[in-house]
N, C-alpha and C positions, 0 to 999 in steps of 0.2 A: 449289651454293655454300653454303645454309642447313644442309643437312645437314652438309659439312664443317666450318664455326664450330660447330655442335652437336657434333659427334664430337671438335671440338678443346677444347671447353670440356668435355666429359662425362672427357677424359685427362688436362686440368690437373685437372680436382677428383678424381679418383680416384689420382691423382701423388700432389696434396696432402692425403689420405687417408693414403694408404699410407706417405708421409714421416712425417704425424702419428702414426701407429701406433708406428713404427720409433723415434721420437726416447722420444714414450713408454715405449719398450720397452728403453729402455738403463739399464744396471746399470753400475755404477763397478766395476771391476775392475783388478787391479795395481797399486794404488796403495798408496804409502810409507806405513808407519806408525812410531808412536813409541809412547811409555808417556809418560804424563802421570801425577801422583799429585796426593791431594786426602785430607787425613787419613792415615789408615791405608790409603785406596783407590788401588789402582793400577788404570790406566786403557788399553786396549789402543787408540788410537784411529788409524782411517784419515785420511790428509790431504788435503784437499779443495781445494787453495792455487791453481787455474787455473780460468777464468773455466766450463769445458766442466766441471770436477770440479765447481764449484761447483753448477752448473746441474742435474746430474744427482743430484748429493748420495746419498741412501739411497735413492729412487726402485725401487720394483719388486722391492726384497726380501722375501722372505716371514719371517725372522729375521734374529735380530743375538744372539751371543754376550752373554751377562750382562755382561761387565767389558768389554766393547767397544761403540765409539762411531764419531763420524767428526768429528772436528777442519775447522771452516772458518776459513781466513783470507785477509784480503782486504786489500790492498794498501793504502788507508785508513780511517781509523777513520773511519765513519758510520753510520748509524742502519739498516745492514742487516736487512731483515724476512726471514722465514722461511714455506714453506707447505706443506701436506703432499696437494699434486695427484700424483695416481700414486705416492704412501709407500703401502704395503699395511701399515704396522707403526704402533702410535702411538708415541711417540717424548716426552723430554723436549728441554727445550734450555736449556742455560745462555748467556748471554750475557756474555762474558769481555773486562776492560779488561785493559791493554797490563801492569800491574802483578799479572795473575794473578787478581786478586779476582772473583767472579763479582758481576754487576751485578744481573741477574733472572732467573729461572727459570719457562718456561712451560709446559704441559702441552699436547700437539699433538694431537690424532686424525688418524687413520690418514683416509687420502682425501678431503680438506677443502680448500677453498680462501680459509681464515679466517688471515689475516697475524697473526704472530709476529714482536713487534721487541723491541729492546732500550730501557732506558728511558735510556742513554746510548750516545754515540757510540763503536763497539769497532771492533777487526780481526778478534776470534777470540769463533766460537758451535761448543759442544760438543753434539752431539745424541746420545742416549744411552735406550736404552729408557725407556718412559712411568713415571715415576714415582721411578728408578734413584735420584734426587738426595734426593728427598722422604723414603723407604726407608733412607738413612742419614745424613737427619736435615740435610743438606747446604744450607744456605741463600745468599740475597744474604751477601757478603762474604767466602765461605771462598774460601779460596786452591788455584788450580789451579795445580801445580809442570811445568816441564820444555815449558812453550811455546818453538816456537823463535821467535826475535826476528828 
């Protein structure tokens, strides 16, 4: 009987292993995108708008296109944080009010579990290669076009 509680707990922790691996190991794939603009920049971005897209976001890719991103939006405007556990890429991230303006903009490392929030309450954060925003000079207050509502 010892031995079988041992053998049953050595298959749930090796289960919950091999789930952990697995959920780690998911990439966002087929999901809708739009074009957003920002200046002169047009923006190729993936949509993130379901709690499973959200979750998994850029997770586990080894690149990202220069003028592409992935668009998250969430259902209510809150103080959404951000974190780059299992991102293999560093990544920027604007943080976008309801009116387009960007609120903050932070700079992410690739495999970190250091939170990224906004300094206001939004629905939509655009993540975008490290630096992409900084690069054309892009700060709090510029206006990102072509959100859907």
């Amino acid at each position: 009987m010892h031995t079988t509680i041992k053998t049953l707990r050595s298959l749930f922790a090796f289960s919950f292993l091999i789930g952990s691996c697995l959920a780690s190991a998911q990439v966002n794939t087929g999901l809708p995108s739009i074009e957003l603009k920002t200046g002169i920049y047009r923006i190729q971005a993936e949509v993130a708008d379901t709690p499973q897209a959200r979750e998994v976001g850029l997770m586990n890719r080894s690149s990202m296109p220069v003028n592409s991103g992935m668009l998250f939006i969430f259902e209510q405007k809150a103080g959404h944080c951000f974190w780059m556990n299992n991102t293999k890429i560093p990544l920027s991230i604007a943080f976008i009010a309801d009116d387009g303006r960007i609120v903050n903009i932070e700079e992410m490392q690739a495999n970190t579990t250091n939170n990224h929030c906004p300094k206001a309450a939004v629905r939509y954060a655009l993540e975008m290669n490290a630096r992409w925003f900084a690069e054309r000079t892009l700060t709090p207050g510029t206006v990102v076009t072509g959100l859907p509502r």
